[in-house]
N, C-alpha and C positions, 0 to 999 in steps of 0.2 A: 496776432490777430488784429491787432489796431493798425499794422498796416494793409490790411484788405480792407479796413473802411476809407481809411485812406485816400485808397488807390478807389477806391469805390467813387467817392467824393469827388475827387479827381475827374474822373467820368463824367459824373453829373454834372459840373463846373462845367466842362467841358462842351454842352449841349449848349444850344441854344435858351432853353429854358433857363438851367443854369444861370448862364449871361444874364437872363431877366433878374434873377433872384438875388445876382450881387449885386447887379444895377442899384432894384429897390436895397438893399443891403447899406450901399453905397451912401444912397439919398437919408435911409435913417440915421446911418451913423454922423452921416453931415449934419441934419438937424438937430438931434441929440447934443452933438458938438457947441451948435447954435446960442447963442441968451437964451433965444424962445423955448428951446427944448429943454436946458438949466433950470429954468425958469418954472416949466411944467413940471418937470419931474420932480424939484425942492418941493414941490407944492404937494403933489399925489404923494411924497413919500411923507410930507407931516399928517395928511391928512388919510389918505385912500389905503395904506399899508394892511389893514384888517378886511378892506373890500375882498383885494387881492389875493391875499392869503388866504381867505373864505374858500373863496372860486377858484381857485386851485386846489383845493382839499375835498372840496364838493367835487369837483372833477376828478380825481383820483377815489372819491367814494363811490363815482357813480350815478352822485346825486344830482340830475339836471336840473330840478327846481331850484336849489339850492344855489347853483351857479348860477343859473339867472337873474335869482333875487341880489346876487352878489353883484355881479356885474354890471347890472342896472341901478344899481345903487353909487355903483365905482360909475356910470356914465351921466347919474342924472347930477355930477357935481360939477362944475365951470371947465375946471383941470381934466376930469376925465374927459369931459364931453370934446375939451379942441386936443388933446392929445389923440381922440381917435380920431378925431376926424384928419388932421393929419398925416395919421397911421395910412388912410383910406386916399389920401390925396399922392400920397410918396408911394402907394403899391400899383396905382396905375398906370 
């Protein structure tokens, strides 16, 4: 079976769309790589770890207010705030 996702993948990769998707792929994992992206991520992970996990647990319960409140709380901090916007800058 895992190789019909595989070959699924495969496919998609293969699209044009695709292409876009490892592009941006590409550009995160460069940034990630980056100080600056080290740098965020040392930070959201001493501080942001509990946003996170929230808002993922909310979203798997279902609960959207929940993630909201999480999430916004994981963007109203310095670290979350340029890690998305980044996120937003490297998918266009």
């Amino acid at each position: 079976m895992s190789n019909d996702y595989e070959n699924l993948a495969k496919i998609i990769l293969a699209t044009p769309q695709g292409a876009r998707i490892m592009e941006g792929f590409e550009k995160l994992s460069a940034f990630m790589a980056s100080r600056e992206g080290y740098e965020i991520l040392s930070l959201l992970a001493n501080g942001a770890t509990d946003a996170v996990k929230c808002a993922a647990q909310a979203a798997i319960d279902g609960d959207g207010e929940r993630a909201k409140t999480a999430i916004s709380t994981l963007l109203s901090s310095k670290e979350g705030a340029a890690l998305a916007a980044k996120l937003l800058e490297i998918m266009r």
